[in-house]
C-alpha beads as a LAMMPS data file, in Angstrom:
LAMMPS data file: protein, C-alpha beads

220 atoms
219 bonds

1 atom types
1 bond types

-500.0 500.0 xlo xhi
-500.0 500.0 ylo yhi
-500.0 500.0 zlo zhi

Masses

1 110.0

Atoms # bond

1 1 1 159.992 110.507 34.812
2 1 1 162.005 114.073 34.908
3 1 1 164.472 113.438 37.189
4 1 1 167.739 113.404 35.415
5 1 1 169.903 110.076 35.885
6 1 1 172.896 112.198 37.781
7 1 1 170.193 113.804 40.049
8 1 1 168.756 110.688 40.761
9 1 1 172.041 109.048 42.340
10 1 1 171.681 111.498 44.956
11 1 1 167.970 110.269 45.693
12 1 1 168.935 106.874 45.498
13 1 1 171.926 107.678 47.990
14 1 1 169.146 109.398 50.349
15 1 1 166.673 106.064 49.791
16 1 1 169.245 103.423 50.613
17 1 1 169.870 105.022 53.875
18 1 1 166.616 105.523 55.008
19 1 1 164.513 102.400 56.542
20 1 1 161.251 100.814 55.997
21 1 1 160.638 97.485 54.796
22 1 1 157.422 98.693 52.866
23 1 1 157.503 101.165 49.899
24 1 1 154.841 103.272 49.102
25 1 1 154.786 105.201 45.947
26 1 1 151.725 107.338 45.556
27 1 1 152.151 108.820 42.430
28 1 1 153.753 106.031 39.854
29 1 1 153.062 107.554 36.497
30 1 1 155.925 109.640 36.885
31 1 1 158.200 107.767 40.115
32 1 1 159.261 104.817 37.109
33 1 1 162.738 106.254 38.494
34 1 1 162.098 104.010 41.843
35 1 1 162.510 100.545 40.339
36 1 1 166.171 101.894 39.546
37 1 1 166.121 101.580 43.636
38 1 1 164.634 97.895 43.458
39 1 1 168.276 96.218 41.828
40 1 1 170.175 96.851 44.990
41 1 1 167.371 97.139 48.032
42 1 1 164.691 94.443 48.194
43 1 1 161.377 95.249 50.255
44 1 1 159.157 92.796 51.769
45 1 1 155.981 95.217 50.310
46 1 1 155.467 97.922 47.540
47 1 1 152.163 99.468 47.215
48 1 1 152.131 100.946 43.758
49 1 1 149.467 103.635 43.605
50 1 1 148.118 106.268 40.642
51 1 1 144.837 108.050 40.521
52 1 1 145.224 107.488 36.910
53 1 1 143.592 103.615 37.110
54 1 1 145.424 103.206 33.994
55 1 1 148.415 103.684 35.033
56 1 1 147.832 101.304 38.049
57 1 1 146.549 98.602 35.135
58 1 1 149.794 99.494 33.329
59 1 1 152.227 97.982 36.292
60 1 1 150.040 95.557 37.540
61 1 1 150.017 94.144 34.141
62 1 1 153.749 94.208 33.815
63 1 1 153.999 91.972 37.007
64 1 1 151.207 89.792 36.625
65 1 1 150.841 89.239 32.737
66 1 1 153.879 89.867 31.440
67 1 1 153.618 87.746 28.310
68 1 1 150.365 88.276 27.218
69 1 1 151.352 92.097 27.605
70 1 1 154.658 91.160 25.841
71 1 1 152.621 89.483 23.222
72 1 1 150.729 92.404 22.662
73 1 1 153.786 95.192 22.664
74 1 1 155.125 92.765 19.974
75 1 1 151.622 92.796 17.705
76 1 1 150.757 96.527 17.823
77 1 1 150.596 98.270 14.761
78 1 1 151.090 101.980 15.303
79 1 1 148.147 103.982 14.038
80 1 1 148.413 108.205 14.291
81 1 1 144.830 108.062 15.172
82 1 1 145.170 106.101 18.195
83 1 1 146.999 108.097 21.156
84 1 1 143.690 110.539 20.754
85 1 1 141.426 107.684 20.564
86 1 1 142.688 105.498 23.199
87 1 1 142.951 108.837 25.493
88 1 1 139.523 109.856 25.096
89 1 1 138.716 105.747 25.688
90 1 1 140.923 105.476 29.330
91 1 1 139.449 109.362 30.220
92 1 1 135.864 107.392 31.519
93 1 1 137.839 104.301 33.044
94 1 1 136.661 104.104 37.198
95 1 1 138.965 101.162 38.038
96 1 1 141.397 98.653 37.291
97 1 1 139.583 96.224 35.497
98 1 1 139.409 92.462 36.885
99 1 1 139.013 90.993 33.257
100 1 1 143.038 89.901 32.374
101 1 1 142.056 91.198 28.624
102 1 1 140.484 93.841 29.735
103 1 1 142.989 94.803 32.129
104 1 1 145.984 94.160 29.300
105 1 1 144.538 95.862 26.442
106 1 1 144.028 98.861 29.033
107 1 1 147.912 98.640 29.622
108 1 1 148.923 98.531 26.033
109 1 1 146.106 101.880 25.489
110 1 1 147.830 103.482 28.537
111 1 1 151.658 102.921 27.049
112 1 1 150.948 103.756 23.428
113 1 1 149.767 107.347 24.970
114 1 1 153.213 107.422 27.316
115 1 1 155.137 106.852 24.361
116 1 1 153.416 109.774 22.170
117 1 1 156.058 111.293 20.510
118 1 1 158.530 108.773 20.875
119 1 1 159.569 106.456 17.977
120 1 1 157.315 103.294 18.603
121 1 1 159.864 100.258 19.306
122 1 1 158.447 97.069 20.579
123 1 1 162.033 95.498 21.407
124 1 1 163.081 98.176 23.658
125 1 1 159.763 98.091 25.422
126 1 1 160.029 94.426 25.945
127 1 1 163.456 94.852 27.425
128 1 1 161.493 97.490 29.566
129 1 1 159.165 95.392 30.577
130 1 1 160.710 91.988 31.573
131 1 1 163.731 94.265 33.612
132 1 1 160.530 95.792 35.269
133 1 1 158.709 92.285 35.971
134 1 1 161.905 90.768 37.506
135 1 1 162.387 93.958 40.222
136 1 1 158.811 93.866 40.958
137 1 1 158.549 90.102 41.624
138 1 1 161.114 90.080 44.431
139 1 1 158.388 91.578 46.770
140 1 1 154.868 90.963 47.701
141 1 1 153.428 94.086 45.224
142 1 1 149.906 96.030 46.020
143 1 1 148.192 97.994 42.972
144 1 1 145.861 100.377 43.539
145 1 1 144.101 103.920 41.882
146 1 1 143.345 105.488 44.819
147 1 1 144.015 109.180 45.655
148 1 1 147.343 110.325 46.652
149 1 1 145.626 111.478 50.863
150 1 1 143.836 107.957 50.608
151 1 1 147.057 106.286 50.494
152 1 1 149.053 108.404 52.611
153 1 1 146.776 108.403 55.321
154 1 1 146.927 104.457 54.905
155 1 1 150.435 103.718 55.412
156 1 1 152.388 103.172 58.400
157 1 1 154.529 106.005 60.153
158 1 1 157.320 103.826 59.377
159 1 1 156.957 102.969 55.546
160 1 1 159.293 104.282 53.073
161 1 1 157.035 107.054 50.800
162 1 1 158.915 108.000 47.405
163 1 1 157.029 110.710 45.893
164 1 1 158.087 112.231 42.436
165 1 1 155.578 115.351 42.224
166 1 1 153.920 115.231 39.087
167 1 1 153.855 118.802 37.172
168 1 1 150.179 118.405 37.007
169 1 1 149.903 118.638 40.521
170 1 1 147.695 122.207 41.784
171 1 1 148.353 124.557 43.940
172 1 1 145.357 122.461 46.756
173 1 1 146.735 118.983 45.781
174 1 1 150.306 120.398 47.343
175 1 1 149.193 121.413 50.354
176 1 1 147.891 118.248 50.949
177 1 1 150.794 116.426 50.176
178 1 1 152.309 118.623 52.273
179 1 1 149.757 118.214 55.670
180 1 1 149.982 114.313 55.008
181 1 1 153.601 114.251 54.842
182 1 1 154.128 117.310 57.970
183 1 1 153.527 114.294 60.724
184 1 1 155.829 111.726 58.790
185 1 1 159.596 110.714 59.119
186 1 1 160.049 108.492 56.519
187 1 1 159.687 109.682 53.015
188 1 1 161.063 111.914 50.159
189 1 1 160.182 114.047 47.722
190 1 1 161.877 115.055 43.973
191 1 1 159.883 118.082 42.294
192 1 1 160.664 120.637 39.658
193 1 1 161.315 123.867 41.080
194 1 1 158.128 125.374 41.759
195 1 1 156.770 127.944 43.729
196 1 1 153.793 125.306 45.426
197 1 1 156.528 123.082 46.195
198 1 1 158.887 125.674 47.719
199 1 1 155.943 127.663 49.773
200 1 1 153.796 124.564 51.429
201 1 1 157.335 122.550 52.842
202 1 1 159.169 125.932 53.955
203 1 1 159.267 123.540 57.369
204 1 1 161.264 120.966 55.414
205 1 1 164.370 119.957 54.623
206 1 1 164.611 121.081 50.505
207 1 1 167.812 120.900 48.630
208 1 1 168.547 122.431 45.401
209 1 1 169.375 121.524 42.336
210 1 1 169.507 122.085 38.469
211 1 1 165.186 123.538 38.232
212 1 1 164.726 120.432 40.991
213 1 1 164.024 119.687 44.022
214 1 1 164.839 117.061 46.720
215 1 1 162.511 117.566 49.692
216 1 1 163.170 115.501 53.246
217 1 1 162.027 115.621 56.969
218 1 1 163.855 117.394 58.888
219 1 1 165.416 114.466 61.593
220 1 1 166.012 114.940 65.017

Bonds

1 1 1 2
2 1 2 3
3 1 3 4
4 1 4 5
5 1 5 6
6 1 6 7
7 1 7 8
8 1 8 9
9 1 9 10
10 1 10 11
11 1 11 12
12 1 12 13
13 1 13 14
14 1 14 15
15 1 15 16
16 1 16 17
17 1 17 18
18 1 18 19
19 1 19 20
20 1 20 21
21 1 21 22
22 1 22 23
23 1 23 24
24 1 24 25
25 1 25 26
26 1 26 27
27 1 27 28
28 1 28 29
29 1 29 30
30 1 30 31
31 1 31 32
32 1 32 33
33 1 33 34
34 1 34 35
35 1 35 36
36 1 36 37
37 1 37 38
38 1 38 39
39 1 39 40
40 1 40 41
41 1 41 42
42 1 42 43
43 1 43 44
44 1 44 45
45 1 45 46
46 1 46 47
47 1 47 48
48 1 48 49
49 1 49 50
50 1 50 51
51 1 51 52
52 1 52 53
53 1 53 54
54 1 54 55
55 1 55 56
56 1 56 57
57 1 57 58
58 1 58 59
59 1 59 60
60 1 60 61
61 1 61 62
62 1 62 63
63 1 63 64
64 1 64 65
65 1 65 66
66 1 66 67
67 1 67 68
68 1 68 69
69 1 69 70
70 1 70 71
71 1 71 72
72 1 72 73
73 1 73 74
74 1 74 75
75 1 75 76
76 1 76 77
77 1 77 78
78 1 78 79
79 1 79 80
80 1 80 81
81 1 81 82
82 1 82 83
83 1 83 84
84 1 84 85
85 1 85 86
86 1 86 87
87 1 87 88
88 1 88 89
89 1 89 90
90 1 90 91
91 1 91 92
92 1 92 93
93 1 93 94
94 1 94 95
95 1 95 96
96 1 96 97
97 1 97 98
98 1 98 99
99 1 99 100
100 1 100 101
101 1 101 102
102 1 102 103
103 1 103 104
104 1 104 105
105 1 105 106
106 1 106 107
107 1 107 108
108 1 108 109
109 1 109 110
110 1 110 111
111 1 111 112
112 1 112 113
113 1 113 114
114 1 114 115
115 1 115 116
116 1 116 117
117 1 117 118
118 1 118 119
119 1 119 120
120 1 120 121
121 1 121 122
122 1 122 123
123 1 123 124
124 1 124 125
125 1 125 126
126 1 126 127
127 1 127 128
128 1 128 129
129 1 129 130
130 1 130 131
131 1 131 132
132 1 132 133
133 1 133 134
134 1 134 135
135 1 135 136
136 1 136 137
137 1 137 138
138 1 138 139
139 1 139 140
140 1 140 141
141 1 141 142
142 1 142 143
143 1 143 144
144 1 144 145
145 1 145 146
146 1 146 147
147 1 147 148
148 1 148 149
149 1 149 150
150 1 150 151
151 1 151 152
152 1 152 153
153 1 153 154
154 1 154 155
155 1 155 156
156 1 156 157
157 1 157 158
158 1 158 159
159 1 159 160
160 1 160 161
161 1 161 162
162 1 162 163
163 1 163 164
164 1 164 165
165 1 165 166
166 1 166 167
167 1 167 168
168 1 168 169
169 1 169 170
170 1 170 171
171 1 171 172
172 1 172 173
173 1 173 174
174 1 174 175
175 1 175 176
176 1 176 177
177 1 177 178
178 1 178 179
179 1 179 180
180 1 180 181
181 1 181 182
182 1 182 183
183 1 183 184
184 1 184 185
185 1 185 186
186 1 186 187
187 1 187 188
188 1 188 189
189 1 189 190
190 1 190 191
191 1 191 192
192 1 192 193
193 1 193 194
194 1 194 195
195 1 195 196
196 1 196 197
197 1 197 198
198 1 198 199
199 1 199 200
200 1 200 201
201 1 201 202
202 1 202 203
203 1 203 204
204 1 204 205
205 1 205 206
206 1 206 207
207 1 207 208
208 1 208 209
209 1 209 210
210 1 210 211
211 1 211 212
212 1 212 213
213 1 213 214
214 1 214 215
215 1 215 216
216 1 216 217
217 1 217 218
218 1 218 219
219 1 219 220
């Protein structure tokens, strides 16, 4: 999540006039910034999507097992061994597991490595989590781990994509993004100012900001 709060009103300005009754978010390990969008615009859909299937057992834990995952926030111990452990642990996970304790323990793993480096504090997490359980249960919710062109290529012409590019992304994985999103009306993108982001949508509509980047279709 690196878009900064003030830059974000200007996204959320952008998302509230744009239509779509579905939202698609294709990248959600670092688009948390969306569900600011949820308080004041309800959709009738939201597919959630990662690649990380971690990350997709994080949220889909948060809606459908809230207090077991609650339960567990509440019980963890923090252990300085554990981010490494739990990361080399998630690194060989394939899917999002069907098992509810598999799938919950996998959610705690996955948000005791978010928080490296952060003070561990279960009450603020819990706050977290029940404000993020009661946006995502006004709509029907999809959860999937599935990669970014997968999804994209899924959608309808006229769902609502919010994309916040993750740093991670290469130099290939951009110009994808890009050809998916060339034949599309209905989406927008926040990235740090980078040179893959500036180069592959020269043919869009990119506004500047402080090292950021808000990247729309150019409307006829």
């Amino acid at each position: 999540m690196f878009a900064a709060k003030y830059f974000y009103k200007r996204v959320e300005s952008y998302l509230q006039q744009m239509e779509g009754s579905r939202l698609i978010i294709p990248f959600m390990h670092t688009s948390t910034d969306i569900l600011l969008t949820l308080r004041s615009r309800k959709f009738e859909y939201v597919w959630v999507n990662d690649a990380d299937p971690a990350v997709a057992s994080l949220w889909r834990t948060i809606l459908v097992h809230p207090r077991k995952f609650t339960s567990k926030i509440s019980k963890y111990m923090p252990n300085q061994y554990d981010v490494a452990y739990f990361s080399a642990e998630l690194s060989s996970l394939k899917r999002i597991p069907s098992d509810v304790e598999e799938l919950t323990d996998t959610a705690l793993k996955k948000l005791i490595i978010m928080q490296d480096g952060d003070i561990w504090n279960p009450q603020t997490l819990l706050r977290y989590v029940r404000s993020a359980n009661a946006l995502l249960k006004k709509q029907a919710c999809r959860f999937t781990s599935w990669d970014f062109e997968t999804v994209l290529n899924d959608r309808t012409l006229d769902d609502l994509t919010y994309i916040e590019l993750p740093p991670s992304l290469d130099k290939a994985d951009v110009w994808r993004l890009s050809d998916c999103l060339y034949p599309c009306k209905n989406w927008i993108v926040v990235s740090q100012d980078n040179e893959h982001a500036r180069t592959f949508f020269r043919w869009a509509n990119v506004e500047y900001g402080k090292d950021q980047l808000i990247i729309r279709p150019y409307i006829d």
